[in-house]
KEKE-3310 file (N, C-alpha, C; in steps of 0.2 Angstrom, whole numbers, plus 5000, padded with zeros to 4 digits):
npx = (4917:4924:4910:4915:4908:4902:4896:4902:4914:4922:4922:4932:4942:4944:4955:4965:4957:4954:4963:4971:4977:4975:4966:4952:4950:4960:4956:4949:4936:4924:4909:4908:4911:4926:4939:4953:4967:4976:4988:5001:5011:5024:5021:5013:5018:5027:5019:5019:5034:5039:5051:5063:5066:5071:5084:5088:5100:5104:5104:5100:5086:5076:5062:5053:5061:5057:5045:5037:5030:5020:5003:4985:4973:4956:4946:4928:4919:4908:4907:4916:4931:4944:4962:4974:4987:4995:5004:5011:5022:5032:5046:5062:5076:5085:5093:5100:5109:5115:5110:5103:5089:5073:5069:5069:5059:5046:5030:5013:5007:5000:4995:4987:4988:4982:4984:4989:4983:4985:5000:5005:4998:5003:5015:5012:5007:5019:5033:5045:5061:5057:5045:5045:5051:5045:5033:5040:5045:5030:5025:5034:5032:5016:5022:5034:5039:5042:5033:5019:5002:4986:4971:4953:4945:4949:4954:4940:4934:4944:4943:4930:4924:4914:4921:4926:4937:4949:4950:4951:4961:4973:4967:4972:4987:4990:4987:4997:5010:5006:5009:5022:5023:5035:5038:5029:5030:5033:5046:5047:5048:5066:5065:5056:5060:5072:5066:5058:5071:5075:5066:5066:5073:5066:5056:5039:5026:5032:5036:5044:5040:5026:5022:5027:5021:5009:5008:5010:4997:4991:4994:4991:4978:4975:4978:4989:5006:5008:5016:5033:5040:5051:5048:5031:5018:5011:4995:4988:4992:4982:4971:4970:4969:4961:4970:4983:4982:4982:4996:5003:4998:5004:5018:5019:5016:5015:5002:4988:4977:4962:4954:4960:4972:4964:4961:4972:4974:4964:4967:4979:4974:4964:4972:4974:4974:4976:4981:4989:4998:5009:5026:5034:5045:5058:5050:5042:5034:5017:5008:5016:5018:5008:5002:5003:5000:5009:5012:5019:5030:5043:5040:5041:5036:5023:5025:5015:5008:5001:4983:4977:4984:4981:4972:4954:4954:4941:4940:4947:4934:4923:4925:4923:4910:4905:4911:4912:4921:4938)
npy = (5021:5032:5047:5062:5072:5073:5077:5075:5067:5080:5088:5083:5081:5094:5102:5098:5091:5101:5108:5101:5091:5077:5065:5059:5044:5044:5042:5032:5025:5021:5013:5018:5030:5033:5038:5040:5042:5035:5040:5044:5053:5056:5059:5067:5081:5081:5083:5096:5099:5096:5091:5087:5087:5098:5095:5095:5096:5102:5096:5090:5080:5068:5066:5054:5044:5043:5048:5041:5030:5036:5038:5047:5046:5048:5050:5053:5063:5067:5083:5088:5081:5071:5068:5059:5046:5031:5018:5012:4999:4991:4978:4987:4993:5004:5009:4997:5001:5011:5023:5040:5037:5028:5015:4996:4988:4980:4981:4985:5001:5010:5023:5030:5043:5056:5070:5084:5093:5105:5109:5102:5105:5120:5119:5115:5125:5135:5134:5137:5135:5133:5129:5117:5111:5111:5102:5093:5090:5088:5075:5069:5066:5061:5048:5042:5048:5048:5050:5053:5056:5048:5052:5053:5050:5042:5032:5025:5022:5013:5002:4998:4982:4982:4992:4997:4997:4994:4983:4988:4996:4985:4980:4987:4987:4974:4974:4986:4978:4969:4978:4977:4965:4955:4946:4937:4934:4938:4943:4934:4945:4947:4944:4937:4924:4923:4916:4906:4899:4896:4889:4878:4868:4868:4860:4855:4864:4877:4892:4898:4891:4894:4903:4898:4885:4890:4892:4884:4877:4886:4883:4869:4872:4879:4871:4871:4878:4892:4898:4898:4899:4906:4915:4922:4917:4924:4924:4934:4952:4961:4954:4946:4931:4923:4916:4919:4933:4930:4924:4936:4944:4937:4933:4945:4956:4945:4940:4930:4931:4942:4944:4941:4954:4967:4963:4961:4976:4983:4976:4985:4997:4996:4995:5006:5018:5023:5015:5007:5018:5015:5013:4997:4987:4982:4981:4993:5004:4998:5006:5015:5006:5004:5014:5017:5005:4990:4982:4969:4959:4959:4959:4954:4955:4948:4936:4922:4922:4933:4937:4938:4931:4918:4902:4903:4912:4923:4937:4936:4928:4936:4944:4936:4935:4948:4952:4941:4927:4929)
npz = (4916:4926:4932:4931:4935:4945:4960:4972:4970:4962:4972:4979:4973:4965:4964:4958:4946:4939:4935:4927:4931:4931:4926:4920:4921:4932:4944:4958:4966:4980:4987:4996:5002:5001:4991:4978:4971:4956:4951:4955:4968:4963:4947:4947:4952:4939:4930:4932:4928:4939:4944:4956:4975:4989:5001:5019:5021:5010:4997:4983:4979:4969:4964:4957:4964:4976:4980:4968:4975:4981:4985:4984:4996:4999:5016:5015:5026:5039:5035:5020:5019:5022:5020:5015:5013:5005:5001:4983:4982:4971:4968:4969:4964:4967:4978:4981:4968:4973:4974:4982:4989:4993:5002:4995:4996:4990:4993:5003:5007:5022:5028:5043:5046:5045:5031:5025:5011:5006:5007:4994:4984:4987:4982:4969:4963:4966:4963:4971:4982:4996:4996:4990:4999:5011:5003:5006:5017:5025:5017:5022:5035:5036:5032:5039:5049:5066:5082:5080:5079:5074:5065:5069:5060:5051:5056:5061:5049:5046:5054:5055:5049:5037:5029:5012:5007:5008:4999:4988:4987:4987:4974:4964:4970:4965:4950:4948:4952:4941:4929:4926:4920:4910:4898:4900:4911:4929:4940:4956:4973:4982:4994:4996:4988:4997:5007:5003:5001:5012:5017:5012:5021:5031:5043:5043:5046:5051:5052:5041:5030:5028:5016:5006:5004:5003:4990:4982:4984:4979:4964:4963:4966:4954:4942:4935:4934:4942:4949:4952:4962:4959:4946:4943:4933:4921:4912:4903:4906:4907:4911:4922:4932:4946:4951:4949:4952:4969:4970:4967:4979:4990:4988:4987:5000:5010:5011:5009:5003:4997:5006:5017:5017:5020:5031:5039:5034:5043:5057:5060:5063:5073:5083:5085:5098:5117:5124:5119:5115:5127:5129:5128:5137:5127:5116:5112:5106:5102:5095:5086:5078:5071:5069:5054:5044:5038:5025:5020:5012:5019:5031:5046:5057:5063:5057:5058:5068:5070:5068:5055:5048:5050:5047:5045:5055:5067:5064:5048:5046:5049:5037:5026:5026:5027:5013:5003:5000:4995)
capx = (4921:4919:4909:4918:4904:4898:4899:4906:4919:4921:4922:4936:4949:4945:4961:4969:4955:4952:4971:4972:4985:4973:4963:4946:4953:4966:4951:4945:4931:4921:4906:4906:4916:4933:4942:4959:4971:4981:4993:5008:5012:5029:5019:5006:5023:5029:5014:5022:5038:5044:5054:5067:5065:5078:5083:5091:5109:5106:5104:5092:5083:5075:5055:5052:5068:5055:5038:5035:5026:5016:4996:4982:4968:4952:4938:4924:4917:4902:4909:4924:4936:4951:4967:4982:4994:4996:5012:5009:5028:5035:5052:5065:5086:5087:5097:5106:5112:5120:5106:5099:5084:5067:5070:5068:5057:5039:5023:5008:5007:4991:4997:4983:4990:4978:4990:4989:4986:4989:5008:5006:4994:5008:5023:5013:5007:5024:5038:5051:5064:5055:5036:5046:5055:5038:5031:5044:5043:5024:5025:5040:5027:5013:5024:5038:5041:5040:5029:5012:4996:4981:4968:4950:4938:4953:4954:4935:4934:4946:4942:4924:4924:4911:4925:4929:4944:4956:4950:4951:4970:4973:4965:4977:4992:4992:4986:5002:5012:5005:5014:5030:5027:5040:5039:5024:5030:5034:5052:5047:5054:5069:5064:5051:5068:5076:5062:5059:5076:5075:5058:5068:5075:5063:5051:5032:5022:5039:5035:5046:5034:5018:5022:5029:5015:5002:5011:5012:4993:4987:4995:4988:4973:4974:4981:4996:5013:5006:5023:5037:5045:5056:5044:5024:5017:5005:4994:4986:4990:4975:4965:4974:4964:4962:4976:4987:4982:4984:5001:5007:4998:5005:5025:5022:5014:5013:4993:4988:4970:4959:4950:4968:4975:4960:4961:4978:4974:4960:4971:4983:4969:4960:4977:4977:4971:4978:4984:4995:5005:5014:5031:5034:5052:5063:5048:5044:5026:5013:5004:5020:5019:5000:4998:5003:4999:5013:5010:5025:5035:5049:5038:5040:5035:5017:5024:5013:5004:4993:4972:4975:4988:4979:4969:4947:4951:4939:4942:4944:4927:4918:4928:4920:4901:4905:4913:4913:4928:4942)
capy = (5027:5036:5052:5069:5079:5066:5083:5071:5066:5084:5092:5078:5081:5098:5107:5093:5090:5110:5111:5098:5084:5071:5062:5054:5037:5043:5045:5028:5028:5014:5017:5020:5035:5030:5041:5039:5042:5030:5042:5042:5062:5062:5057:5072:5085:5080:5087:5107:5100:5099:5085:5087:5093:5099:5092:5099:5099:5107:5094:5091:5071:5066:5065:5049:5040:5044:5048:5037:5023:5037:5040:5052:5045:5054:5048:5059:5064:5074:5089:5088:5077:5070:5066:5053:5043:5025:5017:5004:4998:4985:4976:4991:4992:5011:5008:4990:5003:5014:5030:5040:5034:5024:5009:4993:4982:4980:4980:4992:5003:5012:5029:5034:5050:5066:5074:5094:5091:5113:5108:5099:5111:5126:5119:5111:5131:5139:5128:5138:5128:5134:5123:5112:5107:5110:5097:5086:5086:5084:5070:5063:5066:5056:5041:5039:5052:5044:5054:5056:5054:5046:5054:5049:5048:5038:5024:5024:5021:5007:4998:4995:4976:4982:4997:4992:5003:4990:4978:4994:4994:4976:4976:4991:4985:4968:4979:4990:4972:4967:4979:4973:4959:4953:4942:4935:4934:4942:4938:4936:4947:4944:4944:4929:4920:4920:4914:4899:4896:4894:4883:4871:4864:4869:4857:4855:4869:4884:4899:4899:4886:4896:4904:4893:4881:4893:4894:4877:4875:4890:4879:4864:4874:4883:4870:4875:4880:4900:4903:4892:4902:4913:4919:4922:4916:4929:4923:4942:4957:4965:4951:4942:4926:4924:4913:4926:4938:4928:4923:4943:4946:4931:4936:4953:4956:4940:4940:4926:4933:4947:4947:4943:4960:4969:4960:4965:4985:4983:4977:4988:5001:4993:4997:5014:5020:5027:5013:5006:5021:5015:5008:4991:4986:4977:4979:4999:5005:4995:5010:5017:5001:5002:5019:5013:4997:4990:4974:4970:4952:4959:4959:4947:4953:4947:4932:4914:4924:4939:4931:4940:4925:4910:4899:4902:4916:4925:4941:4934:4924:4942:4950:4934:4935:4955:4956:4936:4925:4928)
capz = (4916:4932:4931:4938:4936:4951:4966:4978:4966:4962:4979:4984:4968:4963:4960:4950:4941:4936:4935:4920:4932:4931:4920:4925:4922:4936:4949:4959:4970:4983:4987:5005:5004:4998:4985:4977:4966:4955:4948:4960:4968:4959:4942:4947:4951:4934:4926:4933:4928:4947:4948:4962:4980:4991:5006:5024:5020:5003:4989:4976:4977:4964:4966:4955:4970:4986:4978:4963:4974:4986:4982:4989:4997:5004:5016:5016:5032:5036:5032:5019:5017:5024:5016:5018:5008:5004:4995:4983:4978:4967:4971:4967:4966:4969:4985:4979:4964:4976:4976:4988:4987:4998:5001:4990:4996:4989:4997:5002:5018:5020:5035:5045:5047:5041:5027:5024:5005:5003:5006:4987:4981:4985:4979:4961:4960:4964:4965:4975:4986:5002:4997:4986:5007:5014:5005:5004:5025:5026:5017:5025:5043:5035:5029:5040:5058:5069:5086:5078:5081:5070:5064:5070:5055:5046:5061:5062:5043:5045:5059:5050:5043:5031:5024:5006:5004:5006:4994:4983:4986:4986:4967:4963:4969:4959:4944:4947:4950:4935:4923:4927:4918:4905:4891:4903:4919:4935:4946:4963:4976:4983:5001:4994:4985:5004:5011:5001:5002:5020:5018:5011:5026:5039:5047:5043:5052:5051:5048:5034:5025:5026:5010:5001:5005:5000:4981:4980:4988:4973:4960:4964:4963:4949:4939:4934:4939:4941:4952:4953:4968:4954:4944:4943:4926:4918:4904:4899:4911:4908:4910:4926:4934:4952:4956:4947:4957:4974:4970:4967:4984:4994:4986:4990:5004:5013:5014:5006:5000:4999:5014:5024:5015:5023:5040:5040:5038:5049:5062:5061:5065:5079:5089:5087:5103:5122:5128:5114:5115:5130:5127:5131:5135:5119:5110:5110:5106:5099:5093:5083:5073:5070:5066:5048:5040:5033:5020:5014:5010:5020:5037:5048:5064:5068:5054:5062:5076:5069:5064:5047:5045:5052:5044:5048:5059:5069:5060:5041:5045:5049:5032:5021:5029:5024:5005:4999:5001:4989)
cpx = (4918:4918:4909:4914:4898:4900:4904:4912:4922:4925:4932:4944:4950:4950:4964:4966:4955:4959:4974:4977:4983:4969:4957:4948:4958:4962:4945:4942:4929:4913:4902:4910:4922:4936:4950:4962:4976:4986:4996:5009:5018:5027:5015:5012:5026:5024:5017:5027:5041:5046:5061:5064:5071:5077:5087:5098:5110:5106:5097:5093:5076:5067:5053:5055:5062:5046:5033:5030:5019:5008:4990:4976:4963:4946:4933:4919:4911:4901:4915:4925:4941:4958:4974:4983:4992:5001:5008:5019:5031:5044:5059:5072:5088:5093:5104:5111:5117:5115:5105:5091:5077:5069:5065:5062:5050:5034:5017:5011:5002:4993:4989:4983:4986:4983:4987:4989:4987:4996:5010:5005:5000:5012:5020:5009:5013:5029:5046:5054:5062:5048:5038:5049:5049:5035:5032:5041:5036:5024:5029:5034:5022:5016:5028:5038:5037:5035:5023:5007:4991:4976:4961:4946:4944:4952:4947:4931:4938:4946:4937:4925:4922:4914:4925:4934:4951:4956:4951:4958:4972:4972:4970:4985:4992:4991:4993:5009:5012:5009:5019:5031:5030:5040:5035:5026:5031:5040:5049:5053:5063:5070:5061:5057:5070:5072:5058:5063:5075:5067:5062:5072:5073:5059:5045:5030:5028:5035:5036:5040:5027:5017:5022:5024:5009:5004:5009:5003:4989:4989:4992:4980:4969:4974:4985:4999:5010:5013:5027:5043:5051:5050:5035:5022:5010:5001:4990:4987:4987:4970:4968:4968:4966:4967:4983:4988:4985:4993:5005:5006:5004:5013:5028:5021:5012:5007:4992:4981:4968:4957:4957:4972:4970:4961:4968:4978:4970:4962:4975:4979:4966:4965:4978:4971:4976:4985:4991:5001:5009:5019:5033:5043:5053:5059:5045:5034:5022:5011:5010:5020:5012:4999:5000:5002:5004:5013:5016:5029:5043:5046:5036:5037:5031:5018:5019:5009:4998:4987:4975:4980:4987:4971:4961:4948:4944:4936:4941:4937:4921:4920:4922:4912:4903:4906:4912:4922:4932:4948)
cpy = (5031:5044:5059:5074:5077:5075:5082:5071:5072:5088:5090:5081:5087:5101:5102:5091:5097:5110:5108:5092:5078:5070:5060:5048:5037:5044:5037:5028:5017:5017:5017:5025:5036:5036:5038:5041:5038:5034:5045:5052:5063:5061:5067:5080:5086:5083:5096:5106:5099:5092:5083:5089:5094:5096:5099:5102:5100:5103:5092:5083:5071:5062:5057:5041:5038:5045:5046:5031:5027:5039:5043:5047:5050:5049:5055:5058:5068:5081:5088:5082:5074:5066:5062:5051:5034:5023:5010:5003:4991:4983:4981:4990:4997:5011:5002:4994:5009:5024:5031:5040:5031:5019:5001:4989:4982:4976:4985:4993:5009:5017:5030:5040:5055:5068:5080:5093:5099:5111:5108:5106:5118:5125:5117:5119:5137:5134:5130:5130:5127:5129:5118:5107:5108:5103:5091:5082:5085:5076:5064:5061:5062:5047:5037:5041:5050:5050:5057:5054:5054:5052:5049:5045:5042:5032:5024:5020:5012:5002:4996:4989:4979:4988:4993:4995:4997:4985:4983:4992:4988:4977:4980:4992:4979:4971:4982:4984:4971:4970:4980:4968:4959:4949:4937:4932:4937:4940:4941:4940:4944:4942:4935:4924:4918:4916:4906:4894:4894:4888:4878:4866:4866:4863:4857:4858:4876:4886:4899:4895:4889:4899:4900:4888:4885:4891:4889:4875:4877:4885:4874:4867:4875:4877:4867:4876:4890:4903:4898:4893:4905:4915:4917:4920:4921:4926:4930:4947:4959:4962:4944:4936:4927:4921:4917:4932:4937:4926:4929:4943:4942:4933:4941:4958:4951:4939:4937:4925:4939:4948:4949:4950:4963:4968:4963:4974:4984:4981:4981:4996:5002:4994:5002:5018:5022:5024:5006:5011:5021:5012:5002:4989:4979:4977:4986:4999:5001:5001:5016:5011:5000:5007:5021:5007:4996:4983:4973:4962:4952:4961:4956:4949:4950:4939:4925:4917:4929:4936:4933:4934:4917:4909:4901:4904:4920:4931:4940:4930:4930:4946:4944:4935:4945:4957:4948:4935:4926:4932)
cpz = (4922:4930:4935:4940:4942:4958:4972:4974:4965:4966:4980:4981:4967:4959:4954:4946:4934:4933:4927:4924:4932:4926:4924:4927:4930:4944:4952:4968:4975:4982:4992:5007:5005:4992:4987:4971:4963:4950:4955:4960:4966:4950:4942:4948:4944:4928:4925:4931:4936:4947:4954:4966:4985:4999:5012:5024:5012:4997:4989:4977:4973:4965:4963:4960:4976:4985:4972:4968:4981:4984:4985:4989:5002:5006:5017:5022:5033:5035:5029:5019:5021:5020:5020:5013:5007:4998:4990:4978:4978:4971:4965:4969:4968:4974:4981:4973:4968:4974:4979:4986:4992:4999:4996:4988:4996:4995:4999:5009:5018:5028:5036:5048:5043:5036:5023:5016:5002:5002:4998:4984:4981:4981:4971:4962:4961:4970:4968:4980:4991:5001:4994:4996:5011:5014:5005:5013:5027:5025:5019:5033:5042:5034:5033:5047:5061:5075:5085:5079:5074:5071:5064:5065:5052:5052:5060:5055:5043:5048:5058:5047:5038:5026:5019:5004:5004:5001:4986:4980:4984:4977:4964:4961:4964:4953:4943:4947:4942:4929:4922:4924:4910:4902:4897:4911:4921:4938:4952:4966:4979:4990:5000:4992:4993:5008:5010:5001:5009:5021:5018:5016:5033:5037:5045:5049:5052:5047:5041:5029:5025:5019:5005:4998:5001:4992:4980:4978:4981:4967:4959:4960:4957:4942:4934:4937:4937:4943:4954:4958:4966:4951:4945:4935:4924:4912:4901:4906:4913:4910:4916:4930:4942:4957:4954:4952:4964:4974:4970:4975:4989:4993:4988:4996:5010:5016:5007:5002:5000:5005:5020:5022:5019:5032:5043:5040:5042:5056:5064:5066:5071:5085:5091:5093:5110:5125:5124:5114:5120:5129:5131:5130:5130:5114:5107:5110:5100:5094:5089:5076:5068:5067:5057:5048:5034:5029:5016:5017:5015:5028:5041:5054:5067:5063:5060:5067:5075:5066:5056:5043:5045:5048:5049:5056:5061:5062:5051:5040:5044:5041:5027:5023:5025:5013:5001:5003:4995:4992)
residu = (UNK:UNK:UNK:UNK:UNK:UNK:UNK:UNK:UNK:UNK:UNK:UNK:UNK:UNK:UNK:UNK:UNK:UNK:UNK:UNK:UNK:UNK:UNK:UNK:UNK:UNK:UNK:UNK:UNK:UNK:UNK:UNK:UNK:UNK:UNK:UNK:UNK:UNK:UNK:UNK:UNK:UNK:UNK:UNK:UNK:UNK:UNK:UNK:UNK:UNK:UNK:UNK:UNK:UNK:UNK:UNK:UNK:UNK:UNK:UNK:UNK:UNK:UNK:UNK:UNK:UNK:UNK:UNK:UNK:UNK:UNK:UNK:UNK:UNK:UNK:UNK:UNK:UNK:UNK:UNK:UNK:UNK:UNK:UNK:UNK:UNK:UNK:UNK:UNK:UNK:UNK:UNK:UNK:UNK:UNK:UNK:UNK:UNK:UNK:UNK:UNK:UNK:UNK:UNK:UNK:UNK:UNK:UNK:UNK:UNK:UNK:UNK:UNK:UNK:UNK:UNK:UNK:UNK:UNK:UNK:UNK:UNK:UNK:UNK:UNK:UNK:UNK:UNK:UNK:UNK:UNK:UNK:UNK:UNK:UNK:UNK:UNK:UNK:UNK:UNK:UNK:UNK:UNK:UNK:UNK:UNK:UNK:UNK:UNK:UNK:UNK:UNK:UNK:UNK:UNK:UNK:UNK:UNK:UNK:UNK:UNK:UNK:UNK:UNK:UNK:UNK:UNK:UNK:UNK:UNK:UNK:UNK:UNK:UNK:UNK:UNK:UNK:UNK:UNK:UNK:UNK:UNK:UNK:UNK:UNK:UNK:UNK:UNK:UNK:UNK:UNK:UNK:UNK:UNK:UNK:UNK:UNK:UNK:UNK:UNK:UNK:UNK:UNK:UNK:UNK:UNK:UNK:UNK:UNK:UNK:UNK:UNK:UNK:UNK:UNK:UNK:UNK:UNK:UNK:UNK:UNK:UNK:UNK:UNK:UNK:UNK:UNK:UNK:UNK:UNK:UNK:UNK:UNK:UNK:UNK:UNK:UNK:UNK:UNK:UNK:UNK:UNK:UNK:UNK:UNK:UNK:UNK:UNK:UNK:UNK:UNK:UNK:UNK:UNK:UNK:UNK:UNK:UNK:UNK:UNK:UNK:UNK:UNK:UNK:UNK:UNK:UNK:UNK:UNK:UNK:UNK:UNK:UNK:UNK:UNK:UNK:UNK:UNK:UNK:UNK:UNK:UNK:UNK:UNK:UNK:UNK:UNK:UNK:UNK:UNK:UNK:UNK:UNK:UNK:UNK:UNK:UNK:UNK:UNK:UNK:UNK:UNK:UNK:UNK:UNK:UNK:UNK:UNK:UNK:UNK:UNK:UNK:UNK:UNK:UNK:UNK:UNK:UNK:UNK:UNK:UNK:UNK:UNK:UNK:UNK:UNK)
# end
C-alpha cells in the first residue's frame, strides 16, 4: 500500500488527496520520480458531480465520452512538479453508435505537453460553464492541438533509457485491458481482426504478418492457444501470466513487449527538438507526430521500420541491459 504521508507523494497530489477524490490505492508511483494517477479525470469530475462540459457552439458532452481514458501524470523536478496527461483506452463503439464522442480505437499516448492542472482544480471547486470550457480546452491543448511546444523536464525524463515510467504505464494499461474480460476472455480489437485478415494472404516477411506471427510465436511459447486472433484467453484477471499480458500489448498497441512499449515512448521523445519542427513535404512535421507517443494497434506509420519494431535492436538492447528482458 502506498504511503501518502510519504511528502513527495503528498506535495505531488495534494488537493485531491485533501479534497477526498482519491483514494491511496488510486496513487502510483516509480521510483525515479514518476507519479500517477489510475483514476481517469472524468471518474475524478464525477466525485463533484460535474459530468458534462460545454462546448463552443453551446452544447453539453458528456465527460465520461472524451475524458473516461484521460489520466494525470507528474514528474518531479528540482523544484515542484510538472504535470501532463496520458490515455490508456480500450477498444470503444461510442462513434460506430453514432455519439459525439473520442474516437474508438484503443491504445496508449503519453503527451508531452506541460498541463496547467489549476484549469481541473477551478472547474472541480466551482463548476461554472466558463471553468467547466476552460478546462475542457486545456486539456483538449495537452492531447490533441495541434501548434505546441514540449516541455523540457518531460522530454529529458523520457528520453532516459533508465526512466521506468513507461514500464509503469505498459503494466497499467493491460491491468485496465484486463477488466474487460468476459466469461474469461478478451475480443481482440478490430483494427487487429483487419490486420490478420489481410496476413492471410500476404507473403512471408509483410508487414501485415509481423503481428500475427508474434501471436502465433507467444502461443507456441506459452503453450497454449492464449489468443486465437479473436479473442485473448485469460485464465484469472487478477493474476494474468506473461504471455497474457504480451498478447493484450502486441493486439493493442502493436508493441510486442515491455521493453519495445518503452522504446517506442522514448522515441517518440528523442525527436522532440529544433530541427524536427521543420515541415517536410507530403509528410508535414516530424516533431508534431513526436510531441505525443501514440501506441496504438491502429498505427501504422513507422509500422516494419521504427528500432522499437525490429527484432535485437540497438535501442530495445540498451532498455533489456537497463530493466531486464520482458
Amino acid at each position: 500500500m502506498l504511503n501518502t504521508s510519504d511528502k513527495t507523494v503528498h506535495d505531488c497530489f495534494s488537493v485531491f488527496i485533501e479534497s477526498g477524490l482519491i483514494e491511496k490505492n488510486n496513487i502510483e508511483k516509480t521510483d525515479d520520480g514518476f507519479f500517477c494517477l489510475n483514476k481517469s479525470i472524468s471518474d475524478i469530475l464525477a466525485e463533484k458531480e460535474i459530468y458534462t462540459f460545454p462546448t463552443d457552439d453551446g452544447k453539453e458532452l458528456k465527460n465520461e465520452n472524451y475524458y473516461d481514458d484521460w489520466y494525470i501524470y507528474a514528474i518531479k523536478k528540482e523544484k515542484g512538479f510538472v504535470y501532463s496527461l496520458f490515455k490508456l483506452r480500450e477498444q470503444e463503439y461510442d462513434m460506430y453508435a453514432g455519439e459525439r464522442a473520442d474516437y474508438d480505437s484503443p491504445g496508449v499516448t503519453v503527451s508531452f505537453i506541460a498541463y496547467d492542472l489549476s484549469t481541473l482544480l477551478k472547474c472541480l471547486s466551482e463548476p461554472t460553464e466558463e471553468n467547466r470550457l476552460a478546462m475542457s480546452n486545456e486539456i483538449n491543448r495537452v492531447v490533441a492541438r495541434r501548434g505546441q511546444r514540449h516541455n523540457s523536464a518531460l522530454k529529458k525524463y523520457f528520453c532516459k533509457t533508465e526512466s521506468k515510467a513507461s514500464y509503469l504505464i505498459a503494466e497499467l494499461y493491460v491491468k485496465h485491458i484486463l477488466s474487460f474480460t468476459h466469461k474469461g476472455f478478451i475480443i481482440v480489437p478490430q483494427k487487429y481482426e483487419e490486420i490478420y485478415s489481410a496476413s492471410l494472404v500476404q507473403s512471408e516477411g509483410s508487414k501485415e504478418k509481423r503481428l500475427p506471427d508474434f501471436i502465433n510465436r507467444n502461443n507456441a511459447d506459452a503453450g497454449r492457444v492464449v489468443c486465437d486472433h479473436d479473442k485473448i484467453y485469460i485464465n484469472d484477471p487478477k493474476a494474468p501470466d506473461y504471455y497474457e499480458k504480451l498478447a493484450i500489448l502486441a493486439t493493442h498497441t502493436a508493441d510486442t513487449s515491455f521493453n519495445r512499449f518503452a522504446c517506442e515512448v522514448q522515441y517518440h521523445a528523442l525527436f522532440l527538438n529544433s530541427l524536427t519542427r521543420i515541415k517536410i513535404p507530403f509528410i508535414g512535421s516530424v516533431y508534431e507526430n513526436a510531441i505525443r507517443a501514440d501506441l496504438s494497434i491502429d498505427d501504422s506509420e513507422f509500422e516494419g521500420n521504427a528500432p522499437y519494431h525490429r527484432e535485437d535492436s540497438r535501442l530495445e538492447k540498451k532498455h533489456i541491459e537497463k530493466h531486464g528482458k520482458f
